[in-house]
C-alpha positions as CSV (number, residue, x, y, z in Angstrom):
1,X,-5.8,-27.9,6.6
2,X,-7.2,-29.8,3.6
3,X,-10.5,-27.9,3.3
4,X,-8.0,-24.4,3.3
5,X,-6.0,-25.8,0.8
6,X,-9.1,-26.5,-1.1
7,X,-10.1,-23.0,-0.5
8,X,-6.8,-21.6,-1.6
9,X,-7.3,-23.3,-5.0
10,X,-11.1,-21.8,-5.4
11,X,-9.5,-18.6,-4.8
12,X,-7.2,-19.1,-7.1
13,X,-9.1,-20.1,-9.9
14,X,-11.9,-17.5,-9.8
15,X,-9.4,-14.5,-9.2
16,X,-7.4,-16.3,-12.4
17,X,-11.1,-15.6,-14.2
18,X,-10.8,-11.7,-13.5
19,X,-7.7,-11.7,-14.4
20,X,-8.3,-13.4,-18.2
21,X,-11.2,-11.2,-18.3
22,X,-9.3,-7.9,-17.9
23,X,-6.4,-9.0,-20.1
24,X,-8.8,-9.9,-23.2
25,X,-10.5,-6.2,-22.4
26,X,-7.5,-4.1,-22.5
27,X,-7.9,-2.5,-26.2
28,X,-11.6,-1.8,-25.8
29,X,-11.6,0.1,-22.8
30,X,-15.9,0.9,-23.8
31,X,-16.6,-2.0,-22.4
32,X,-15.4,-1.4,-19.3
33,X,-18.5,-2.8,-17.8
34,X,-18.1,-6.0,-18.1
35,X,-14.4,-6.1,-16.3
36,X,-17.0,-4.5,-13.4
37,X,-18.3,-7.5,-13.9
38,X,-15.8,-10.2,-13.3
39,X,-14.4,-7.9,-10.6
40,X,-18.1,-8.2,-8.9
41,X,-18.0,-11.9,-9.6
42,X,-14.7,-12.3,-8.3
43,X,-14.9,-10.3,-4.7
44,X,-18.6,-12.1,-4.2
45,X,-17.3,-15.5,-4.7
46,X,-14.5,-15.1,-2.9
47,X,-15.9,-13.3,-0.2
48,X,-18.6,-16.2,0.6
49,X,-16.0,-18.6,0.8
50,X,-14.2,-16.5,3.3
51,X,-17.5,-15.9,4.8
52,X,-17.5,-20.0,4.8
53,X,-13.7,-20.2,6.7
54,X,-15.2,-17.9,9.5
55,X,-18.6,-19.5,10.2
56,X,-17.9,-23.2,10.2
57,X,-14.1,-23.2,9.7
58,X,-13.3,-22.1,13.1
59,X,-15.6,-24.7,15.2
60,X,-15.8,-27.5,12.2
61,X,-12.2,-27.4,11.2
62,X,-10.3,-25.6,13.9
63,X,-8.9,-22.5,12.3
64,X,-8.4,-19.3,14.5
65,X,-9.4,-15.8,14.1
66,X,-6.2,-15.0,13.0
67,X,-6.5,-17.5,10.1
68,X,-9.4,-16.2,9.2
69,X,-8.6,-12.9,9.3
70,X,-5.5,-13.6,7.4
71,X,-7.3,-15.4,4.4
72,X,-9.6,-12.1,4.1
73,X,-6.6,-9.3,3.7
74,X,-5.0,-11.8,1.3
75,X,-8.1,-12.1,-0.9
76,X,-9.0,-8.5,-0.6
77,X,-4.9,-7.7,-1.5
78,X,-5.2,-10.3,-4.2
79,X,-8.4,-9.2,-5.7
80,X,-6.8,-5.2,-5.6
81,X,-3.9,-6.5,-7.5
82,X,-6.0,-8.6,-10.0
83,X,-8.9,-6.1,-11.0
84,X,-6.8,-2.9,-10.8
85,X,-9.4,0.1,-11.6
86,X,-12.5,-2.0,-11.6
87,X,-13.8,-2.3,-7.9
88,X,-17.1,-3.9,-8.2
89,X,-18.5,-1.7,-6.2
90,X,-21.7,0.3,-7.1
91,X,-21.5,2.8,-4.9
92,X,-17.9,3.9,-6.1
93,X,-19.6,3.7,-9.5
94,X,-22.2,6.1,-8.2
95,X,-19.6,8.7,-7.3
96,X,-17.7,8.7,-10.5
97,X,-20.9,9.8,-11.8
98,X,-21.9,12.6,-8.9
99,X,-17.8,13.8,-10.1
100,X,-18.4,13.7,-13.3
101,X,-16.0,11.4,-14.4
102,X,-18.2,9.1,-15.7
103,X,-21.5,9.3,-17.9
104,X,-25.4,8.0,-17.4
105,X,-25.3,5.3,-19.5
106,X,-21.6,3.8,-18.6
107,X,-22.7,4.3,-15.2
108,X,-26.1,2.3,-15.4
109,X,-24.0,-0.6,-17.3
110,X,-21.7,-0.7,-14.2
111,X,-24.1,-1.3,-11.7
112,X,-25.8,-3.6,-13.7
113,X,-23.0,-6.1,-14.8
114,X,-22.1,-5.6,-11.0
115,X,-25.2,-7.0,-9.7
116,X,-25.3,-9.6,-12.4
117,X,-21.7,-10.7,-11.5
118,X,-22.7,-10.8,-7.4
119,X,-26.2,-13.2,-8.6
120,X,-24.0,-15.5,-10.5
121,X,-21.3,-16.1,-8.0
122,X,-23.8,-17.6,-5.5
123,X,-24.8,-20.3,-8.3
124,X,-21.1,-20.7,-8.8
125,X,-20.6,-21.2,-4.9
126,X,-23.4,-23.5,-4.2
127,X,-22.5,-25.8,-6.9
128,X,-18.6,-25.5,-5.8
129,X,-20.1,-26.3,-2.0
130,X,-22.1,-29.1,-3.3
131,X,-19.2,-31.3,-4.8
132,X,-18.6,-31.4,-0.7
133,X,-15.0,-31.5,-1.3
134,X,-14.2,-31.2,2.7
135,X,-16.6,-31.8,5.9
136,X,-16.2,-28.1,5.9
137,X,-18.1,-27.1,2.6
138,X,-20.2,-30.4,3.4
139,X,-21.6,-28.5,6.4
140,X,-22.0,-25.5,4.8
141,X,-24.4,-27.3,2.2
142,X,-26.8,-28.3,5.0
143,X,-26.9,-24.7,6.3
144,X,-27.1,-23.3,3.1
145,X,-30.8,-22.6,3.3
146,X,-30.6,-21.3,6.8
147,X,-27.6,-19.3,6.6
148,X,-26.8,-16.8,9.4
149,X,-27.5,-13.0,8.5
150,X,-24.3,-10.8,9.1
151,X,-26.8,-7.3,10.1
152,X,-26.8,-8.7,14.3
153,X,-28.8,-5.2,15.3
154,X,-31.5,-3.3,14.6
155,X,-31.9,-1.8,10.8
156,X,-31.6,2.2,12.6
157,X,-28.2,0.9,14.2
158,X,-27.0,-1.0,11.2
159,X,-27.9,1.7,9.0
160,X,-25.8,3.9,11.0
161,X,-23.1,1.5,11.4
162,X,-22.8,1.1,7.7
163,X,-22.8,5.1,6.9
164,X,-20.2,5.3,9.2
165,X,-17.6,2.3,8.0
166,X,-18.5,3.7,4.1
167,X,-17.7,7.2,5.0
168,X,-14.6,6.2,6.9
169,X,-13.6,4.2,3.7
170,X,-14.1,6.8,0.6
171,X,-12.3,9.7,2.5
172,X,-9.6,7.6,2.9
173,X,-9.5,6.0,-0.5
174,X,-9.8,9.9,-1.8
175,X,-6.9,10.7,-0.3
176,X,-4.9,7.9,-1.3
177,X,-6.5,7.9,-4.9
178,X,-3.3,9.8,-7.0
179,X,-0.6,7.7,-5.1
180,X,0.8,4.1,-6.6
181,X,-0.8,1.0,-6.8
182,X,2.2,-0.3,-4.3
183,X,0.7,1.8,-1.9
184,X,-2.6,2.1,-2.4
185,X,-3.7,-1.7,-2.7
186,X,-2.2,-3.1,0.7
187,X,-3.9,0.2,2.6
188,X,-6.9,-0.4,1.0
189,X,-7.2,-3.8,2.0
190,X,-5.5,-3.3,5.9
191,X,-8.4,-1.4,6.2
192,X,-11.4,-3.5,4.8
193,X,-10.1,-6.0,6.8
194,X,-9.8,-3.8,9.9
195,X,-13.1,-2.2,9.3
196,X,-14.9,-5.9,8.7
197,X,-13.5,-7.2,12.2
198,X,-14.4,-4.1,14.3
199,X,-18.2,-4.3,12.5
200,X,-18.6,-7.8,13.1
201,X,-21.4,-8.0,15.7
202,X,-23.2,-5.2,14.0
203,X,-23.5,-5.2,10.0
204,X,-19.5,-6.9,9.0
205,X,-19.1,-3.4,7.3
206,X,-19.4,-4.9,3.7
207,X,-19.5,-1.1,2.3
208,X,-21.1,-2.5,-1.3
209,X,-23.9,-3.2,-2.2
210,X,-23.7,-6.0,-4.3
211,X,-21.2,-7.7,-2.1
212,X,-23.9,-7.6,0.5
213,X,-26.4,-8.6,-1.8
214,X,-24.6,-11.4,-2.5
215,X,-23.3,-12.4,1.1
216,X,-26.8,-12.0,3.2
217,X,-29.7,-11.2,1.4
218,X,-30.9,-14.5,0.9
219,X,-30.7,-15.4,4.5
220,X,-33.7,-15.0,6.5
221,X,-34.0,-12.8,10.0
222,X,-35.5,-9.5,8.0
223,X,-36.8,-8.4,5.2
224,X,-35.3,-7.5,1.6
225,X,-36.6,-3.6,2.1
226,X,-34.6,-3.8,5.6
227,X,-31.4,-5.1,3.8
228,X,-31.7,-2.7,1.2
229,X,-32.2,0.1,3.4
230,X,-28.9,-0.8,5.4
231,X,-26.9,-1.8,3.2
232,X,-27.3,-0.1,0.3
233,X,-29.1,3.1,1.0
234,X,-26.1,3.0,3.9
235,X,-23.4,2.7,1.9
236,X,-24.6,5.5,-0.8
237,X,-25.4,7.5,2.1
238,X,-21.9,7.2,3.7
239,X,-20.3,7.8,0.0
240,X,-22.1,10.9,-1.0
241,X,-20.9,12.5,2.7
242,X,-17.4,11.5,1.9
243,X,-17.4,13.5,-1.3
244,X,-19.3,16.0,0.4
245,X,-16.8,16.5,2.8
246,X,-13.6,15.8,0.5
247,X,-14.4,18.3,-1.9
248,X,-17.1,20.5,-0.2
249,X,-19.9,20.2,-3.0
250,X,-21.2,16.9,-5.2
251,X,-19.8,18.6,-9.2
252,X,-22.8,16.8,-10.2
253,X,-25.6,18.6,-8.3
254,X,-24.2,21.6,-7.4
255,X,-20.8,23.9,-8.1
256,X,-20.4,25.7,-5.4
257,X,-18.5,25.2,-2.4
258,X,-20.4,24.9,0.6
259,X,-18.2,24.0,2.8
260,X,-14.4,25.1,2.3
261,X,-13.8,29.3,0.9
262,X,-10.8,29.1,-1.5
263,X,-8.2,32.0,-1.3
264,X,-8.0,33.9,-4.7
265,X,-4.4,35.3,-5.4
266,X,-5.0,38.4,-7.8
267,X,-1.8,39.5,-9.9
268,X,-1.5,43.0,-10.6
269,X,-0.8,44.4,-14.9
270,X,2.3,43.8,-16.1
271,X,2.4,47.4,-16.7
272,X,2.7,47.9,-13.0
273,X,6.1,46.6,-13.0
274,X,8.2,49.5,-14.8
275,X,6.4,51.6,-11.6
276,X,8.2,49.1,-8.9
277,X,11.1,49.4,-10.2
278,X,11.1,53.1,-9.6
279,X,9.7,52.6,-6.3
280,X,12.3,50.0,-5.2
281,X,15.4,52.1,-6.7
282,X,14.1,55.8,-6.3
283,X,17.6,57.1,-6.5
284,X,18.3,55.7,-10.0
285,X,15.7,58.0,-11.4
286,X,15.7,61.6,-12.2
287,X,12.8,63.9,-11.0
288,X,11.7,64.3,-14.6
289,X,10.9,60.6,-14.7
290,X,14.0,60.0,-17.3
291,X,16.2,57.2,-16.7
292,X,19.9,58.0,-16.7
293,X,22.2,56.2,-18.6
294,X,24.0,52.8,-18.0
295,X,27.1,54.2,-15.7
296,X,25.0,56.7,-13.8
297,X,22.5,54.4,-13.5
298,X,24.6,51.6,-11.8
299,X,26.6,54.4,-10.0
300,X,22.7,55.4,-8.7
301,X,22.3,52.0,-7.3
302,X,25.5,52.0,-5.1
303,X,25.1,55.0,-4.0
304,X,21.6,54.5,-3.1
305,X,22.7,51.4,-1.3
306,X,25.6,53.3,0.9
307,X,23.7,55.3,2.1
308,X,21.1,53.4,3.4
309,X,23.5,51.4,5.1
310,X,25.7,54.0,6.2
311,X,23.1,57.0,6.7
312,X,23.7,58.7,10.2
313,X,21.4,58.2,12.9
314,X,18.6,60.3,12.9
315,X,18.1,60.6,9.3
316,X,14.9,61.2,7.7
317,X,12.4,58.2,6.3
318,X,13.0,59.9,3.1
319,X,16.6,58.4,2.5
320,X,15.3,54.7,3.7
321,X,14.4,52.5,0.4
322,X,11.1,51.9,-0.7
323,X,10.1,47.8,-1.2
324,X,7.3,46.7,-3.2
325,X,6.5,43.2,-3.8
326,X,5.2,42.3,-7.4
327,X,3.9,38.4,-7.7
């Protein structure tokens, strides 16, 4: 339990990073990039040491799956609460863009800093694993340079499998994007966690690009083309489909809807309305068109009420009232 405890305080001290970061950036929201930045930084190096707990932890040290699986929702709940708005995530950058919420050029920044924060959290690993602090991170120094990849299939089937787990993700983090923190935080990281354990033996469901850049690029078993093409043209792929199917059309390619037909409600003139009136009441009108005066007018509605409801049976349709409905 030492080497956890170690790891609790690594957590605690990069996630305390993010959050300095986003507290000194909170009057110049332009520079929004560079909180993408320590939120990349922050998921990556956390992430790797979780990645760490599960590969030697549970054989070296003895924790279970459920440890494990534990310490990943906390850090993922954690590191929702901590970053707030910035994900670290390039392909949620990519769809603020394709919805026009965010420019080009803050866009490019994003993706940038987000990669740049991902490289520089492996340096800031390896040097935390080399001060060997436990027989765990000890361990994981000697397999640093033979690391085990997390895609365990073919680049067709984890391509597939990562399109999949992304578009599962964004249609469910568009639905739950206009409710509370309170709710949306915990969901959000219920179902990474849940998505990351059911994708285990085929790509671990990472869903972000630099957070896979950062957790299995550098290990060998395939090439960097073959990564790239799993996990990030997978994860883009699986995005832009969840938007596609959210909304029906991508606001940044095309307007129209191809996929859902909205119901137009079409409001007749307000001039219209003096005519329902008539129609609704015919008996408080004269045939000339005149309207009589107050009295006769409200005597004209009772009367016109008793005898609808008091007409004798067989009576024309001509004595029934007349409804019109004016939105």
């Amino acid at each position: 339990m030492s080497g956890l405890n170690a790891s609790l305080g690594y957590f605690a001290a990069v996630l305390l990073f993010a959050a300095a970061v986003r507290a000194l950036l909170k009057k110049w929201p332009r520079l929004g990039f560079v909180l993408e930045f320590a939120s990349s930084f922050a998921l990556v190096a956390c992430r790797l040491e979780v990645q760490t707990i599960v590969e030697v932890g549970e054989w070296a040290v003895g924790l279970g799956s459920d440890v494990t699986l534990t310490v990943l929702f906390a850090v993922l709940l954690a590191h929702g609460a901590v970053c707030g708005g910035a994900t670290g995530n390039p392909a949620l950058a990519v769809l603020k863009l394709l919805q026009l919420e965010a420019s080009v050029l803050h866009t490019v920044l994003a993706v940038a800093a987000q990669f740049l924060g991902a490289h520089l959290a492996l340096h800031v690993a390896a040097y935390y694993w080399s001060l060997e602090l436990t027989d765990m991170h000890m361990i994981k120094t000697l397999m640093w340079s033979e690391c085990s990849t997390s895609l365990l299939v073919s680049p067709l089937q984890g391509f597939i499998t990562e399109c999949f787990c992304t578009l599962v993700f964004h249609l469910v983090l568009l639905n739950l994007q206009r409710r509370s923190a309170l709710i949306r935080v915990p969901l959000i990281a219920v179902l990474l966690t849940f998505l990351s354990h059911i994708a285990k033996g085929f790509t671990s469901a990472h869903m972000n690009p630099s957070l896979s850049y950062g957790l299995t690029f550098h290990c060998p078993g395939f090439t960097f083309w073959e990564y790239a093409a799993v996990y990030w043209l997978g994860s883009l792929t699986g995005a832009v489909l969840s938007v596609l199917l959210y909304t029906g059309h991508i606001p940044k390619i095309f307007s129209r809807n191809l996929l859902y037909f909205q119901k137009m409600r079409v409001r007749g003139p307000k001039g219209d309305k003096g005519e329902a009136k008539k129609k609704m009441f015919p008996y408080c009108w004269r045939e000339g068109g005149q309207q009589k005066n107050q009295n006769q007018d409200r005597e004209g509605q009772t009367g016109a009420w008793m005898h609808y409801l008091f007409r004798p049976q067989g009576a024309p349709e001509t004595t029934k009232l007349k409804f019109l409905v004016v939105t």
